[in-house]
Every structure is written in C-alpha cells, then in structure tokens.
C-alpha positions as CSV (number, residue, x, y, z in Angstrom):
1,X,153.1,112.8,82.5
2,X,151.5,109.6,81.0
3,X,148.5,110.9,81.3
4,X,149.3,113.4,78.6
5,X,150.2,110.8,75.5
6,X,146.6,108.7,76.6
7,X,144.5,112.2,76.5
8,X,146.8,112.9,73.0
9,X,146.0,109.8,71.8
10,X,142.1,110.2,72.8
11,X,141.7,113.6,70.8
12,X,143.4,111.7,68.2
13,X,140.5,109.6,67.9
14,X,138.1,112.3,68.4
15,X,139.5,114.2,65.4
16,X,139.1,110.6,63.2
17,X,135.6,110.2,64.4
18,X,134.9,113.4,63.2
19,X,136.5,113.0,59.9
20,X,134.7,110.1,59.4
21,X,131.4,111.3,59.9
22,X,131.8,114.1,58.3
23,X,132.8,112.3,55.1
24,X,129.4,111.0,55.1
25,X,126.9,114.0,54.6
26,X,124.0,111.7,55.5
27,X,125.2,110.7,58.0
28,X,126.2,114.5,59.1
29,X,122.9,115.2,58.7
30,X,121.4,112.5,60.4
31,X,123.2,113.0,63.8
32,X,122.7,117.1,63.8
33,X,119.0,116.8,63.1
34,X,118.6,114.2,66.2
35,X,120.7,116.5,67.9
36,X,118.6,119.4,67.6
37,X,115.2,117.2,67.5
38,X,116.4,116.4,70.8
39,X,117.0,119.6,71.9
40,X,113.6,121.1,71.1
41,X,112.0,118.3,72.9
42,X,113.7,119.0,76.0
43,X,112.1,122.0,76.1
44,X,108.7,121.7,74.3
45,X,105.9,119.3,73.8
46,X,106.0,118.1,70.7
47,X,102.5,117.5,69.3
48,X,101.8,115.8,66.2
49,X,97.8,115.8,65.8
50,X,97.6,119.0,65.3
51,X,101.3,119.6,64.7
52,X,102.7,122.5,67.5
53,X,105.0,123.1,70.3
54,X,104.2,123.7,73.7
55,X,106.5,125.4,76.2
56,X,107.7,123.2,79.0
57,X,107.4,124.3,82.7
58,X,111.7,124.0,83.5
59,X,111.5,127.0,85.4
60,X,110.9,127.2,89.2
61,X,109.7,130.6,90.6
62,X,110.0,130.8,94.8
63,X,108.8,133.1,97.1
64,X,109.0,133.8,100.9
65,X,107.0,135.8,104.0
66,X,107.3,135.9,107.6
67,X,104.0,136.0,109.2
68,X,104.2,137.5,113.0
69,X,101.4,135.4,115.4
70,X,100.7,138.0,118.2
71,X,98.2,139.3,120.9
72,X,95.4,141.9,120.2
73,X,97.0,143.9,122.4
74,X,100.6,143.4,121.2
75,X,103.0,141.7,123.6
76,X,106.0,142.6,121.2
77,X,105.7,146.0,122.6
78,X,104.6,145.6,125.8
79,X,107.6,145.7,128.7
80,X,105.2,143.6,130.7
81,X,105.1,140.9,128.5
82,X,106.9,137.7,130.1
83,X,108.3,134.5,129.1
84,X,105.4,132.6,129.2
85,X,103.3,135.2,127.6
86,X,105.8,134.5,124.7
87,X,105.4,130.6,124.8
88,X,101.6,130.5,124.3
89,X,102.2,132.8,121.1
90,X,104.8,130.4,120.0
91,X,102.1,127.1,120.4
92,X,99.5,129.5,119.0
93,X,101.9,129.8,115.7
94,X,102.6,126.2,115.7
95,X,98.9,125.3,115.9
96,X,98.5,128.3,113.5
97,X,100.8,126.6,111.1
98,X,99.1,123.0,110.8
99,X,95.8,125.2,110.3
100,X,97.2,127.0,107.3
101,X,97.9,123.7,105.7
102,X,94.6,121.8,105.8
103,X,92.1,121.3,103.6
104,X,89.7,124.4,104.6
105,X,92.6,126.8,104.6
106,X,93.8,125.5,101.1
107,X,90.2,126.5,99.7
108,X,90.8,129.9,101.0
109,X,94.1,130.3,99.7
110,X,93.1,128.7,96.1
111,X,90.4,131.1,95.8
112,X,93.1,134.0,96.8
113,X,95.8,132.9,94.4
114,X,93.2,132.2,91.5
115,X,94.2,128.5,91.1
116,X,92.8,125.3,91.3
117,X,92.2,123.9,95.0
118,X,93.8,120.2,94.2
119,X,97.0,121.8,92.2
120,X,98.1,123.3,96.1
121,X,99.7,120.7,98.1
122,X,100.6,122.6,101.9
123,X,103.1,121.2,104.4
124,X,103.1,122.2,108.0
125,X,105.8,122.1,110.5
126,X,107.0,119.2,112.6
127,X,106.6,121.2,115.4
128,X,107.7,123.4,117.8
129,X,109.8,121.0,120.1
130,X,112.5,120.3,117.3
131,X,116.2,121.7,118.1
132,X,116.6,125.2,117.5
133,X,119.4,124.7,115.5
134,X,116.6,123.4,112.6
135,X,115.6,126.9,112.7
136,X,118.3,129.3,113.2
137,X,118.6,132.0,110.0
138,X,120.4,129.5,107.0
139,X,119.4,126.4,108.2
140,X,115.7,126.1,108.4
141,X,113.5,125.2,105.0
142,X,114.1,127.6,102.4
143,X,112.1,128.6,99.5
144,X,115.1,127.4,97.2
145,X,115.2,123.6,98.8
146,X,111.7,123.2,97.2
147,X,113.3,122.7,93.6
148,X,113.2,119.3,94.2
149,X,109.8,118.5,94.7
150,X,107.2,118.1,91.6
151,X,104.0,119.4,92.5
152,X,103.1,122.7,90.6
153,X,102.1,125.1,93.5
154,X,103.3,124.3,96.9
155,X,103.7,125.7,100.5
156,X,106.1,124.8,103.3
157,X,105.3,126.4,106.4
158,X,107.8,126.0,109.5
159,X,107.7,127.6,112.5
160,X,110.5,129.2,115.2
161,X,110.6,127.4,118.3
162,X,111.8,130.3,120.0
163,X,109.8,132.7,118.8
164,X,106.2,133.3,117.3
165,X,106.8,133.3,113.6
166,X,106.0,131.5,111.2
167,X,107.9,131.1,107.9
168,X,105.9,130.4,104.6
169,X,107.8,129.1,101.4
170,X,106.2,129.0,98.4
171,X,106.5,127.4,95.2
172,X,105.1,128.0,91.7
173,X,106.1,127.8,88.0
174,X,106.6,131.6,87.8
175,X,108.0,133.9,90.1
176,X,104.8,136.4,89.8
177,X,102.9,132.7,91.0
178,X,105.0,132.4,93.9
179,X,104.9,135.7,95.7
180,X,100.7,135.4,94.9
181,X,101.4,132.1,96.6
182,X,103.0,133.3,99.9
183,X,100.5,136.3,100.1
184,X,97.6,134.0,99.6
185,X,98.4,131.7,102.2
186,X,98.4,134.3,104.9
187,X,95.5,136.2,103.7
188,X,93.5,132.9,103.5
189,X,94.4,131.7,106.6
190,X,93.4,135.7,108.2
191,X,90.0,134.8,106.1
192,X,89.4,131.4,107.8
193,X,90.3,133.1,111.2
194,X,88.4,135.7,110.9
195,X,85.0,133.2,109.6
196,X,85.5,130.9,112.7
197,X,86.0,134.0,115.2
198,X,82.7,135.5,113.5
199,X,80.6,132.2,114.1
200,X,81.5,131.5,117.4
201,X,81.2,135.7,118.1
202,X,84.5,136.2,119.7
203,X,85.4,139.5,120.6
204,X,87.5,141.6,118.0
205,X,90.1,142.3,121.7
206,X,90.3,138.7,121.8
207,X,91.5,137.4,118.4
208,X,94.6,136.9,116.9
209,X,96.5,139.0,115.4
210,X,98.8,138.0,112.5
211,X,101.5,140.6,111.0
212,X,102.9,140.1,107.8
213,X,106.8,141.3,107.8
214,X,106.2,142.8,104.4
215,X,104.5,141.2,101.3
216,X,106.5,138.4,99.2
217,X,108.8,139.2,96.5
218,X,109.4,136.3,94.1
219,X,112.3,135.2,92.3
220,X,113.0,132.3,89.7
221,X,115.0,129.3,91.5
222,X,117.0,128.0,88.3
223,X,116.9,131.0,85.9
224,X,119.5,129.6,83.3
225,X,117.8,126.1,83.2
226,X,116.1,126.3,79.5
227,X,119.6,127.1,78.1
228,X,121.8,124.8,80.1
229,X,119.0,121.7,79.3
230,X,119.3,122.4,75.4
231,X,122.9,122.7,75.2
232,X,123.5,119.5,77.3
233,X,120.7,117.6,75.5
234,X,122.6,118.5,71.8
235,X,125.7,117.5,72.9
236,X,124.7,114.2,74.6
237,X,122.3,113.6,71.6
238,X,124.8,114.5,69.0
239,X,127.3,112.0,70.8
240,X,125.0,109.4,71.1
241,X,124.1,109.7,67.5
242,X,127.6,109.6,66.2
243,X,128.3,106.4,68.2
244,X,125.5,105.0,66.9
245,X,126.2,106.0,63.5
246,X,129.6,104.1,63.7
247,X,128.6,101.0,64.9
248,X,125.9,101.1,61.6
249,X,129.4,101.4,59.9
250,X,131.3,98.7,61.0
251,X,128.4,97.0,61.1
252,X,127.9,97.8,57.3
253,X,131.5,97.2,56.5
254,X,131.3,93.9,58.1
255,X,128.1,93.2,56.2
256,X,130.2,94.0,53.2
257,X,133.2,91.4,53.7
258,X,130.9,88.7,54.4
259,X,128.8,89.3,51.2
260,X,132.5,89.4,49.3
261,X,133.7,86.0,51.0
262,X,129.7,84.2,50.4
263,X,130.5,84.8,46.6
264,X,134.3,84.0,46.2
265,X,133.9,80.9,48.3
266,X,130.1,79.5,47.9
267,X,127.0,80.2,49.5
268,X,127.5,77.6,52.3
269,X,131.3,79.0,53.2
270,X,131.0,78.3,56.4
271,X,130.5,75.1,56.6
272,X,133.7,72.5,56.9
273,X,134.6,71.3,53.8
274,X,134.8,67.2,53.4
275,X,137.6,65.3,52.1
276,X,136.9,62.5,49.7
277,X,137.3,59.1,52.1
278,X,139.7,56.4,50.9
279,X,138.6,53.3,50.0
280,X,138.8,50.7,52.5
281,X,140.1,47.1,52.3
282,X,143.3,45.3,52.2
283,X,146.1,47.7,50.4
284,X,147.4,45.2,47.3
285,X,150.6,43.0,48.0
286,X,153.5,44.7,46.3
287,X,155.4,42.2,43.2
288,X,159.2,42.0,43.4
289,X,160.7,42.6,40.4
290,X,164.0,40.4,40.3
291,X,166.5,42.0,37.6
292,X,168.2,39.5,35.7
293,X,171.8,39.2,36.2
C-alpha cells in the first residue's frame, strides 16, 4: 500500500514536468525535434554533403535447408544397408561440412548467390563426436540464433552425429537473400564436388550424392524491429531532452539570483566583509568626579 502514495506522488511530478515544459514553447519545440531527429537517425543515414537519407539494414532475413549426404546407390533405401555403412556417410557429411565452409567453396557459393566473395563468412561444425543432445530437433543452431552476429551474409553449417545430414543456416539482410543463401551453399558445394570428381576422373557410380530436403524458404528474424527502434528512440530522446532542458532551467534560474544578489550587494559579494580595527594602545585613565557636598 505505500507503494501507491510514492508512484502518486511520482506522476505528480511527471504532470509538473510537463507543465513546465510546455509553458515554454521553445523549449517544446526543442525537445520534440531531438526527439524525432533522433528517431530518423535510428533508422537512416543521415548525410549532409549531399543532403539524403539512407535506409538502415535493422532487419535480419534467415533461411534454412537440410542437405542429405548419401551413396550413389542410396543406402537410405537399401535393406542391406548396415550400421557402419551409415557411419561412413555420417564422417563423409562431417568432412562434407568443413568443405562447404572454406575458402574454395565460398567462391562457389558467392558466384551462386550474386554477392561479393569476402561479404560471406561460413562456419562449420565442431564435429561429429559432440553429444547428441547438441543436435536433437530444438536444440541444435538455428537460423534465428544468428541475430546476434554482425556480418552481412553468413552460413552455419552443423551436422547430426547420428545421422548423415547436414543442416545449413543462413543469414542475410533480406529474407529473399537468405533462402538464395542456403540454396547457394549446397549448389556450390555440388559445383566444387562435382570439379574435383571431374579432374581426378572418378566414376559418376562412385560419387557422392547430396539430396536437398526441399529448397529454402526465407523469413525475416525481427520483422517489427524498424517500428519498435523509432518509438523507443523518441521516447528515450524526448526524456533525455526534457531533463536536460530542466537542468538549463534551474541552471538559468540560479544564474538569475546570483546576477540579482552581484548588484544589490556589490560586485565582490562574496567576499567577507572587514570590520574597521580598533586603535590600539593604552585605553585612557577614567577622572573621578567628586560632587561637592
């Protein structure tokens, strides 16, 4: 219940702010033009030679594939197939996986998503011994745990311990980017494959085979971002401003007193005033007067 007089008492003050502010017009217009200055910039470049605005990149598109790693003659449909059969694949995906991100592969996959070579930055899997709890379904690397990282187009590829699958996350300002970006990376990597199988003349029954479960479909991480970033940068701004503005007020009104207390009481005011001293020496003897009787 005391609670309720203290958040009384702080709306109180709120509404007096307010008031106060908005009995200065200026000052009103000072603090919602900062406001909305401020907003703008938080979402646009704000260039000044020649004057413009250009769009900021807030928005995060994501997109993910499965890419199956398998036999020429496919061991997910053969009965025969055994465990170990399974195991190699599995190896073969993880080894597959660390190929997809290096530098050759990245050139492929640049010049099949159209974009600059050094804007792509690819990360591979730890490997295939981790626990298989890192990669059961809602706990391995998602395409959505990539908002945090900065780089403009990137790729996370993880792979299933169990099985031979490999999982490609991909990250790009757009959503249309991002599925381009998944695709890419597995038709790249089928392009670098299919170059190195082609030099060394290997035998179309003896390559690998790599299944794409469907083509990515992108999406935008944060789709509410632009509007949630402007609204919170005017409301900090304005609050910022107003505080501001209040300390140039109290700072003017004490300005103000000072200039009124220089003039009623001298230019040097605050220095001590001194007392005239009293002269020194022996005080004068004091003459009885003896009344007649």
């Amino acid at each position: 219940m005391r609670a309720v007089p203290a958040l009384v008492g702080q709306v109180m003050q709120l509404g007096a702010l307010l008031h106060q502010l908005w009995r200065h017009k200026v000052g009103s217009a000072l603090c919602l033009a900062f406001a909305v200055l401020s907003s703008v910039w938080s979402l646009y470049h704000i260039g000044l030679f020649p004057p413009g605005l250009t769009p900021r990149h807030l928005e995060i598109g994501a997109a993910s594939t499965s890419v199956l790693v398998d036999a020429p003659h496919s061991k997910i449909v053969d009965l025969n197939a055994n465990t170990q059969d399974f195991a190699a694949l599995t190896t073969r995906a993880d080894l597959l996986s660390n190929v997809m991100a290096s530098s050759p592969v990245r050139g492929y996959i640049a010049a099949r998503a159209h974009v600059p070579v050094q804007d792509i930055v690819a990360v591979a899997s730890l490997g295939s011994n981790l626990p298989r709890s890192a990669f059961e379904p809602g706990s391995e690397r998602r395409s959505t745990d990539l908002i945090a990282e900065t780089d403009k187009y990137r790729l996370a590829i993880s792979v299933n311990p169990a099985q031979p699958i490999m999982y490609v996350d991909a990250q790009a300002p757009d959503a249309a980017g991002a599925a381009n970006l998944a695709n890419a990376a597995v038709d790249g990597l089928r392009d670098y494959l299919t170059l190195m199988a082609n030099q060394d003349q290997v035998r179309h029954s003896a390559r690998t085979r790599l299944i794409q479960f469907g083509r990515a479909q992108g999406g935008i991480v944060n789709p509410s971002i632009n509007k949630e970033l402007a609204l919170l940068t005017f409301f900090i701004s304005f609050a910022v401003a107003c505080a501001t503005f209040r300390v140039f007020l109290r700072v003017r009104h004490g300005w103000s007193l000072d200039s009124q207390r220089a003039r009623r009481d001298g230019r040097n005011w605050w220095l001590p005033k001194l007392e005239p001293a009293a002269a020194s020496g022996p005080a004068p003897a004091s003459t009885a007067t003896h009344e007649p009787d």
